[in-house]
C-alpha positions as CSV (number, residue, x, y, z in Angstrom):
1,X,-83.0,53.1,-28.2
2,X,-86.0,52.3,-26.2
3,X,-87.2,54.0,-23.1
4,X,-86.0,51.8,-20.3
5,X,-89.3,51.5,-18.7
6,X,-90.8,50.5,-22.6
7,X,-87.7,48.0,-22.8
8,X,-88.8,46.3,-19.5
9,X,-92.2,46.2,-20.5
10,X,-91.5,44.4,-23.5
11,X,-89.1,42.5,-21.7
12,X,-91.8,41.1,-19.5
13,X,-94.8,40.5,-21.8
14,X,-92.6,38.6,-24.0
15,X,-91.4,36.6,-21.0
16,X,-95.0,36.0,-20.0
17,X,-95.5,34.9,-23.3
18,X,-92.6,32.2,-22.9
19,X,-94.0,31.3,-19.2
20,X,-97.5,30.4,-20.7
21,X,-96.4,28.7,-23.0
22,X,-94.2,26.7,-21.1
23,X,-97.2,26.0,-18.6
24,X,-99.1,24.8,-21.6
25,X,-96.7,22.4,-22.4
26,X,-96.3,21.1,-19.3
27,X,-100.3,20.6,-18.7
28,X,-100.3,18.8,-22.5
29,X,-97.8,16.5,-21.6
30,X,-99.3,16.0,-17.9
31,X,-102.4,14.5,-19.6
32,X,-100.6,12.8,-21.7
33,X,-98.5,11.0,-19.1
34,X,-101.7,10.3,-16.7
35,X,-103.9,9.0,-19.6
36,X,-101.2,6.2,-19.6
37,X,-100.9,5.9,-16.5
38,X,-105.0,5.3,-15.8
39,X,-104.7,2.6,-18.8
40,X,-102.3,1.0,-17.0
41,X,-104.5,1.3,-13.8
42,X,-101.3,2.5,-12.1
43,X,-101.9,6.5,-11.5
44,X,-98.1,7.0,-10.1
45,X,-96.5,4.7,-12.2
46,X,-93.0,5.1,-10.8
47,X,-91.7,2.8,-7.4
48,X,-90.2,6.2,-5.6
49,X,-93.8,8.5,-6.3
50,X,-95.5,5.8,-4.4
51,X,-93.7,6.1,-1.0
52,X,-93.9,10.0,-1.1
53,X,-97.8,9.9,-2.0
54,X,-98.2,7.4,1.3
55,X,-96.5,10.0,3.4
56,X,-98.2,12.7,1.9
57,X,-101.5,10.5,2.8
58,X,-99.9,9.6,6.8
59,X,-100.2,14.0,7.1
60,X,-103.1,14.3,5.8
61,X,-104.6,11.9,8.1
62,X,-102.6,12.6,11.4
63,X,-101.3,9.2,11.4
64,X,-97.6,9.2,12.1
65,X,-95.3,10.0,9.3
66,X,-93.8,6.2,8.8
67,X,-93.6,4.2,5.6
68,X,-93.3,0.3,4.9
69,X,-93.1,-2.8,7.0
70,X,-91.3,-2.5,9.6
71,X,-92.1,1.3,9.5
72,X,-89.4,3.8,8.9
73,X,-89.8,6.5,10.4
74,X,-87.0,8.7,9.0
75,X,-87.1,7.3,5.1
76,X,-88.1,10.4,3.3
77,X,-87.6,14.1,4.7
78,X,-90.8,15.8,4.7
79,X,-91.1,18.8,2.5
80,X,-92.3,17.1,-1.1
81,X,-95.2,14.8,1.3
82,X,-96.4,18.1,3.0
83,X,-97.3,19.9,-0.7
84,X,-98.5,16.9,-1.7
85,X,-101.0,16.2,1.6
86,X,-103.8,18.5,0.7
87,X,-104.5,16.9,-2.9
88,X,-104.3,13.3,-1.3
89,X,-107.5,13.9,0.3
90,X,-109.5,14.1,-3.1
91,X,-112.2,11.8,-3.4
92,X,-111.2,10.1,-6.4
93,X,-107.2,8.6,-6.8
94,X,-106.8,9.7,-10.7
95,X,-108.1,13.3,-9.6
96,X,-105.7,13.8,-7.0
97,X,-102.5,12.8,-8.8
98,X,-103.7,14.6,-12.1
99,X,-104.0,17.7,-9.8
100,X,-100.4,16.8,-8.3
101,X,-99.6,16.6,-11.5
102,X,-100.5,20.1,-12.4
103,X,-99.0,21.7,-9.5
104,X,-95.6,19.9,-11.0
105,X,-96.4,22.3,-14.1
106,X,-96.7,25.0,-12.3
107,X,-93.3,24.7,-10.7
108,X,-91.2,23.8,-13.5
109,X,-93.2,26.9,-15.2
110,X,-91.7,28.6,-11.8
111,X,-88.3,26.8,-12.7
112,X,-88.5,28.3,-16.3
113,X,-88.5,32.0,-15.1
114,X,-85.7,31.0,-12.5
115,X,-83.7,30.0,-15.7
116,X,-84.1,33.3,-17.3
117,X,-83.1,35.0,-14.3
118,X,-79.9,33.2,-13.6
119,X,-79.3,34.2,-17.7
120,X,-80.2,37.9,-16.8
121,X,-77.6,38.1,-14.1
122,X,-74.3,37.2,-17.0
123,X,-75.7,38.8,-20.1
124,X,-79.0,41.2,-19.9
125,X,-82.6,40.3,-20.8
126,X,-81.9,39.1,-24.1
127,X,-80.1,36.1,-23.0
128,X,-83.0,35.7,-20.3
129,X,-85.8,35.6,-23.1
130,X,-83.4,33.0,-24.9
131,X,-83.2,30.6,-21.6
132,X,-86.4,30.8,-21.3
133,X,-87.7,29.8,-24.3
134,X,-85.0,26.8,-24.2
135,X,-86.5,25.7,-20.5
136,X,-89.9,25.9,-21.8
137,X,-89.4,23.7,-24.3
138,X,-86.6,20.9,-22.9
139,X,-87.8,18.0,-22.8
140,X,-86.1,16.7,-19.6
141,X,-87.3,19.6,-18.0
142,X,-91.1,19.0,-19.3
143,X,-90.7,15.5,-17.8
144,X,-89.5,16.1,-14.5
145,X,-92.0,18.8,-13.3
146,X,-94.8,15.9,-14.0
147,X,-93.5,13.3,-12.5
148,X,-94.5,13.2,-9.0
149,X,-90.9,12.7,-7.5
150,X,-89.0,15.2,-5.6
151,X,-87.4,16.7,-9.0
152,X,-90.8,18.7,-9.3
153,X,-90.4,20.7,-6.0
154,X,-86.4,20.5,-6.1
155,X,-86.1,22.1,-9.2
156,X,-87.3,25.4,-8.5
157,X,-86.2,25.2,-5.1
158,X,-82.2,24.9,-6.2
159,X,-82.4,27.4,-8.8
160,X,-83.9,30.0,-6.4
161,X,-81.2,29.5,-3.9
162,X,-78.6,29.7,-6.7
163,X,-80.3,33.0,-8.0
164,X,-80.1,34.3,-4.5
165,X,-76.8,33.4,-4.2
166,X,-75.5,35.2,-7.2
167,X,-77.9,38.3,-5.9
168,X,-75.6,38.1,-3.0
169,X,-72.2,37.9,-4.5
170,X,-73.1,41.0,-7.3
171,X,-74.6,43.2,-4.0
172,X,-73.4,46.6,-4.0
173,X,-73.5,46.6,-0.3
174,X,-73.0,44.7,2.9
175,X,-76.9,44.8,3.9
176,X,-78.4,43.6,0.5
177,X,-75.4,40.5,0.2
178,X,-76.9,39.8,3.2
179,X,-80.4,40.0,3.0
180,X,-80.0,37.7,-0.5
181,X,-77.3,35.3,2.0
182,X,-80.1,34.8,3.9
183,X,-83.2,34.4,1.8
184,X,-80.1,32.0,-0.3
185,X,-80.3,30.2,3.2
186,X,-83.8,29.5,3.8
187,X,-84.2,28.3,0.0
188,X,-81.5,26.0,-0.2
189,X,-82.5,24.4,3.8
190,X,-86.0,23.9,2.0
191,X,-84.4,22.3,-0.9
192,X,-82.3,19.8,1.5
193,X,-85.9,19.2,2.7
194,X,-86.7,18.3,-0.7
195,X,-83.6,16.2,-1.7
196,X,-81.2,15.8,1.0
197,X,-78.2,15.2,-1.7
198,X,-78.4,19.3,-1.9
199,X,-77.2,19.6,1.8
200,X,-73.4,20.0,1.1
201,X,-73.6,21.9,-1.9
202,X,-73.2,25.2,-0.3
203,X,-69.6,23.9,1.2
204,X,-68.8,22.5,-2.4
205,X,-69.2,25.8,-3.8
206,X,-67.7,27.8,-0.9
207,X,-64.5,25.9,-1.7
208,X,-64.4,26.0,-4.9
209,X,-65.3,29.9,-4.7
210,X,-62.2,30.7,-2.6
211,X,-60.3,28.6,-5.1
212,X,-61.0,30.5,-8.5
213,X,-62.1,33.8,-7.1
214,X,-60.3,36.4,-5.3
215,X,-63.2,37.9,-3.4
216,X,-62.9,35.3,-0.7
217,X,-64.2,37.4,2.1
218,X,-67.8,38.2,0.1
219,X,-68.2,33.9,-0.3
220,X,-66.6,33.9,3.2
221,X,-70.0,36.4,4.5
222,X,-72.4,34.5,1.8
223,X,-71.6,30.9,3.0
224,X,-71.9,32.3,6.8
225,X,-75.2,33.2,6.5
226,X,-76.8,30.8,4.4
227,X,-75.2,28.1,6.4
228,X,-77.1,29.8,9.6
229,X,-80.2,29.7,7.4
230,X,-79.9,26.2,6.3
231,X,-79.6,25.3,10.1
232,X,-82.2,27.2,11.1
233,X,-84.4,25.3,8.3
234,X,-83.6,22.0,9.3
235,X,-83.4,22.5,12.9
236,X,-87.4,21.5,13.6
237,X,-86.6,17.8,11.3
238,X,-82.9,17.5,13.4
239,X,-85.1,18.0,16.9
240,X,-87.0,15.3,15.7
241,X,-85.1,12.9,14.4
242,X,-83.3,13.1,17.5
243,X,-86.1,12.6,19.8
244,X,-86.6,9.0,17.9
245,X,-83.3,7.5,17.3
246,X,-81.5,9.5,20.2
247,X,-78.9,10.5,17.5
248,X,-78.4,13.2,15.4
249,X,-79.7,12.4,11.8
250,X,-79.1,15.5,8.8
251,X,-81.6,13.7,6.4
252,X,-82.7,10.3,6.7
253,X,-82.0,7.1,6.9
254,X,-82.0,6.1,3.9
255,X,-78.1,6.8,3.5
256,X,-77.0,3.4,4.2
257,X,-79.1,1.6,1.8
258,X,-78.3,4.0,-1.1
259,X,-74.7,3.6,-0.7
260,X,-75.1,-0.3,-0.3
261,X,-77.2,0.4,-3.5
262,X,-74.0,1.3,-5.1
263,X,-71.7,-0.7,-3.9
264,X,-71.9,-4.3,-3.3
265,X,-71.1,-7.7,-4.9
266,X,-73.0,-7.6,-8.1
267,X,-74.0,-3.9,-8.1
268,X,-74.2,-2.7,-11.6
269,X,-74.4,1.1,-11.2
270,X,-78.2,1.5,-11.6
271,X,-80.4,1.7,-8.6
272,X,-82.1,-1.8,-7.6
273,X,-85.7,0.0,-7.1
274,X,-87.2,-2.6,-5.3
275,X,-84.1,-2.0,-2.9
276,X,-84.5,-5.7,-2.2
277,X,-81.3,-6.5,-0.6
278,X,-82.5,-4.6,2.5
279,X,-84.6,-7.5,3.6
280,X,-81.7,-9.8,3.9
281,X,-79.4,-6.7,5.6
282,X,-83.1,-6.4,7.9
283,X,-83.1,-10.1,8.9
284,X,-79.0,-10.1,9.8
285,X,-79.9,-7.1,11.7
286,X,-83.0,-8.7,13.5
287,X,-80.7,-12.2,14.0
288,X,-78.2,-10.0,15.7
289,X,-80.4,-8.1,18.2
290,X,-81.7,-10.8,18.8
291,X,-78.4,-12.6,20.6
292,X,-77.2,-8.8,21.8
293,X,-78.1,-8.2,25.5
294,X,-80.5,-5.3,26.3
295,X,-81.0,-2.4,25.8
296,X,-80.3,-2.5,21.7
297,X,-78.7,1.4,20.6
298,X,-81.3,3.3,19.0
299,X,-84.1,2.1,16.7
300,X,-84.6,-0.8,14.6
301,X,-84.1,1.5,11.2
302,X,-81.5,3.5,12.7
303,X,-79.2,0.3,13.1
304,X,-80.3,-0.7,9.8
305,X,-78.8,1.9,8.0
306,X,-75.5,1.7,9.7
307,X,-75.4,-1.9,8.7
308,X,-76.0,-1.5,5.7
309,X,-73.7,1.8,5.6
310,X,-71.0,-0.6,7.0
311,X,-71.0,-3.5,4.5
312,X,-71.0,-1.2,1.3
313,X,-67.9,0.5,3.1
314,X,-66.5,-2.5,3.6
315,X,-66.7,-3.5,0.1
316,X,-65.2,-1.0,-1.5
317,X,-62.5,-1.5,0.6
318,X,-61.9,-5.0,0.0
319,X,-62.3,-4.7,-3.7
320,X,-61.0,-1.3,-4.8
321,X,-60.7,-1.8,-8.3
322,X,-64.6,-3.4,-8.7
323,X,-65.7,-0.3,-7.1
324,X,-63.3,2.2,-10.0
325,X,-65.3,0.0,-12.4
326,X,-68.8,0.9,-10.7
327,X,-67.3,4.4,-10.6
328,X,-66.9,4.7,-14.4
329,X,-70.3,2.6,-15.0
330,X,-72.4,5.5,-13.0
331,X,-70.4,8.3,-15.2
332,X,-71.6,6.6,-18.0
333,X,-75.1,5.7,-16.8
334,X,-75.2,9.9,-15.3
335,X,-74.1,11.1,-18.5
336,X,-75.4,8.7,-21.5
337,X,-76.8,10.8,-24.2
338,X,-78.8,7.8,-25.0
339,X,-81.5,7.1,-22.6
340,X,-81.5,3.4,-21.6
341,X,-85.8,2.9,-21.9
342,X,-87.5,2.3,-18.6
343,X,-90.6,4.1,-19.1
344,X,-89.3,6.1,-22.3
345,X,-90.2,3.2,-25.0
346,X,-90.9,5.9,-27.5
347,X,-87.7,6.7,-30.0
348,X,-88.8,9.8,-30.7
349,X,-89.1,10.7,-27.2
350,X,-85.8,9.3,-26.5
351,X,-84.0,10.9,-29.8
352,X,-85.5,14.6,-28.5
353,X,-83.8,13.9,-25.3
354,X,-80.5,13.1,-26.9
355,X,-80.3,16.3,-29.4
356,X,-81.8,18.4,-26.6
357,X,-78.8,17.6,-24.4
358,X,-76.3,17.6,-26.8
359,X,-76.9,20.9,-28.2
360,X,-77.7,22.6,-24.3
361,X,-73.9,21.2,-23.4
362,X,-72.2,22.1,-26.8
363,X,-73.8,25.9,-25.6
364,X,-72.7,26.3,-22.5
365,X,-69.7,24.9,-23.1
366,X,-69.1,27.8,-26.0
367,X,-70.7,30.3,-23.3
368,X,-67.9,29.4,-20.9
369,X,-65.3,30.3,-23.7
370,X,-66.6,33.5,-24.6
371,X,-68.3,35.2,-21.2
372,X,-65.5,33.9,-18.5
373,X,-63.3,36.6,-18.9
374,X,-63.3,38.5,-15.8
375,X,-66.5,36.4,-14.8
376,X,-64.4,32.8,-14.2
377,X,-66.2,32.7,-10.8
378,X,-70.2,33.6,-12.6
379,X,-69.5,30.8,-15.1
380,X,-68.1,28.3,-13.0
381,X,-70.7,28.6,-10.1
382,X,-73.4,27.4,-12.9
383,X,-71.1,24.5,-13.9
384,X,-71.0,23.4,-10.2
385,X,-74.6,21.7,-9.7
386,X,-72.8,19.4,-12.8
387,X,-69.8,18.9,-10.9
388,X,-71.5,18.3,-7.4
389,X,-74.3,16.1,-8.6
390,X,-71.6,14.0,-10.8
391,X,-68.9,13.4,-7.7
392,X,-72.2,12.0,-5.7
393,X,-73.4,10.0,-7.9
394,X,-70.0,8.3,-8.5
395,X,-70.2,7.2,-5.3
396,X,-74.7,6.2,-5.1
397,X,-76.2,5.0,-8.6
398,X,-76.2,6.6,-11.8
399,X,-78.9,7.4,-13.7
400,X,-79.6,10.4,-16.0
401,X,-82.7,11.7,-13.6
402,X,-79.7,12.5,-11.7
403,X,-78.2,15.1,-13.7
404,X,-81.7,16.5,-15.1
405,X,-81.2,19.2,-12.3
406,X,-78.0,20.8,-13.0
407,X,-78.8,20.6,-17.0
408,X,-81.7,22.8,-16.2
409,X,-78.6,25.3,-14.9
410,X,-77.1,25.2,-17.8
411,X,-79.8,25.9,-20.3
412,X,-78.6,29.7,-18.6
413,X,-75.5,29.5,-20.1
414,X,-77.1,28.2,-22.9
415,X,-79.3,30.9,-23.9
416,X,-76.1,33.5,-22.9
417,X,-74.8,32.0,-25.4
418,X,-77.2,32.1,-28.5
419,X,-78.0,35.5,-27.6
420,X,-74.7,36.7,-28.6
421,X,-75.5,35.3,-32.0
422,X,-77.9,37.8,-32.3
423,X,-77.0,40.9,-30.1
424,X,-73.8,42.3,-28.6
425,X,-74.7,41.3,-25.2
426,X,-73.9,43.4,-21.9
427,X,-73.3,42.1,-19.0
428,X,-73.9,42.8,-15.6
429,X,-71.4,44.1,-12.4
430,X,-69.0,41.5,-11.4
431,X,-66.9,44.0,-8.9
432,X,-68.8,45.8,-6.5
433,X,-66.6,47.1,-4.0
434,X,-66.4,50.4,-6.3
435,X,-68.3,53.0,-7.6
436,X,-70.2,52.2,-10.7
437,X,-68.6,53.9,-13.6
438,X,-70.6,56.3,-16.5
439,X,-70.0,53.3,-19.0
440,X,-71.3,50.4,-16.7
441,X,-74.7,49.3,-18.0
442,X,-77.7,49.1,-15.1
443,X,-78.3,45.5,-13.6
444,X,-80.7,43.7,-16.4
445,X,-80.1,46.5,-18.9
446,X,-80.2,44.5,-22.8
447,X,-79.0,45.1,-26.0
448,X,-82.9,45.1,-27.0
449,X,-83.2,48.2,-25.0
């Protein structure tokens, strides 16, 4: 056997071997993407990149951070526009995406080593090596840390705050659960900052922790503090929401329209990008201020969105089995192993995506056979980002950008999995409440050592 110090040097040059190359990648097909996209004279190419680079550009500027005609004011929570403001001031457009572009690369490189990580913690560096190399070279996973949409930031963002999350429920004390509680926390509030869809996850898992596990006082501490932390995250975007609408908004207000987005006469499951049935929901707003007496509740946008909230609610009510049809049409539209087109014309493209998700399921699904014993809480916590994103998105629109996310947690299991192909994997503490025992293998200790 190898020194342990030798082993984790090895361990780590082969992993910075994997992250470089993964960077590579990512640049290669950054160029790629933005040579198309300057052909096309249309640098961000996508409808939802555009309204985050004009926010991005209100910051840098000072102006107020508003988007659209009338302005809204609370359409986009802040986080992606603030990374993006510094590049927006470039002198030249193509420059200053490219170079947003490249920090995407950057982050899903980032994302790539959280991968590995999250493999370390069920099955020892081996598995982590494995992960790694699958990350580096999915092509979803490519994709979405290039595209300048809140994927690039999010990404790295939820799988730190799962990491620290499963630091906290393998601590061997009360201090360090709670150190990697809270550091879980501040991740995941900076992640709701990023995509609000991530602020109920914690609950989601809480419950489904005290459901499958028995340590229900450790998720009981864990969920505590990270929910203080989230708070304390969000608190500064709450105060000022709330100092424009005179309400209490937890994201935006952008709610309404996404779940009128997925529920209305005609809907189809996929998301209208253009969102143009706000401007009729807009005009029977401004029609019915303008016959209600003085002074109106809230803003402008703020009654908007509870319009617009209100008629998809009402809806689905009134036609229950239309909305179990849309229900099934954004499980399929979620979870299509065929990508539809859009912007991926290319077969081959499309094809990659297809094997690449069939064969990262078909592993984790065998991972979940073979590493749950005595771990059923480990494995199912990496299935839940699956679970979670999939119950939203039955209720907003479908699409498979939605699900990119939690695949990325599963390429963990994945590579748990193919390294028991070639090693007799060992895996880390799941019980800490006793003494470790002569046999019990260090935390990250592989059957390379």
């Amino acid at each position: 056997m190898l020194p342990i110090d030798l082993a984790r040097t090895t361990f780590y040059r082969w992993l910075m071997l994997i992250l470089l190359c993964a960077l590579l990648l990512r640049v290669l097909a950054a160029v790629a993407w933005h040579r198309q996209a300057t052909a096309q004279e249309n640098f961000l190419r996508l409808g939802d990149s555009h309204g985050y680079w004009a926010l991005a550009e209100c910051i840098a500027k000072g102006q107020p951070y508003q988007y659209g005609d009338p302005p809204r004011q609370i359409f986009r929570t802040p986080l992606l526009p603030l990374v993006l403001a510094p590049l927006t001031q470039l002198d030249w457009p193509s420059q200053a995406v490219f170079c947003a572009r490249c920090l995407g690369a950057v982050l899903g490189t980032l994302a790539v080593a959280l991968v590995a990580a999250l493999a370390e913690r069920i099955a020892g560096t081996t598995a982590a090596l494995i992960a790694a190399m699958i990350a580096a070279v999915y092509p979803a996973a490519i994709g979405m840390s290039i595209l300048v949409l809140s994927e690039m930031l999010f990404m790295p963002l939820m799988l730190g705050s799962m990491l620290s999350w499963m630091l906290a429920y393998q601590a061997d004390s009360t201090l360090v659960r709670s150190k990697w509680a809270v550091v879980g926390g501040l991740i995941a509030g900076l992640a709701v900052l990023t995509r609000p869809s991530w602020l109920l996850f914690a609950p989601f898992a809480t419950l489904i922790g005290f459901v499958v596990d028995s340590r229900r006082r450790v998720h009981l501490e864990i969920a505590v503090l990270s929910g203080l932390c989230i708070c304390l995250v969000m608190t500064p975007w709450w105060i000022r929401n709330a100092g424009i609408t005179g309400k209490f908004v937890p994201t935006t207000l952008q709610t309404g329209a996404s779940l009128y987005d997925g529920l209305h006469q005609g809907a189809s499951g996929a998301s209208d990008e253009g969102m143009l049935f706000m401007q009729e929901i807009e005009h029977q707003q401004a029609q019915e201020d303008a016959l209600t007496p003085q002074p109106l509740e809230s803003t402008f946008e703020w009654r908007v969105n509870q319009r617009a909230k209100r008629l998809a609610l009402q809806w689905a009510g009134q036609n229950p089995m239309q909305s179990f049809d849309l229900m099934l049409s954004k499980f399929w539209r979620t979870w299509s192993l065929w990508p539809d087109g859009g912007d991926l014309s290319s077969g081959a493209m499309r094809a990659a995506l297809t094997i690449s998700t069939i064969c990262v399921l078909l592993l984790a699904f065998l991972a979940n056979w073979h590493f749950s014993a005595g771990r059923e809480w480990m494995i199912a916590f990496y299935w839940m980002p699956c679970l979670y994103f999939t119950a939203l998105h039955l209720v907003f629109v479908g699409s498979i950008r939605y699900r990119e996310p939690a695949m990325l947690v599963l390429v963990a299991l994945a590579g748990c999995e193919v390294a028991k192909w070639f090693h007799k994997t060992q895996t880390v503490k799941t019980v800490t409440c006793a003494a470790p025992s002569s046999t019990t293998p260090p935390v990250g200790k592989s059957s390379i050592d």
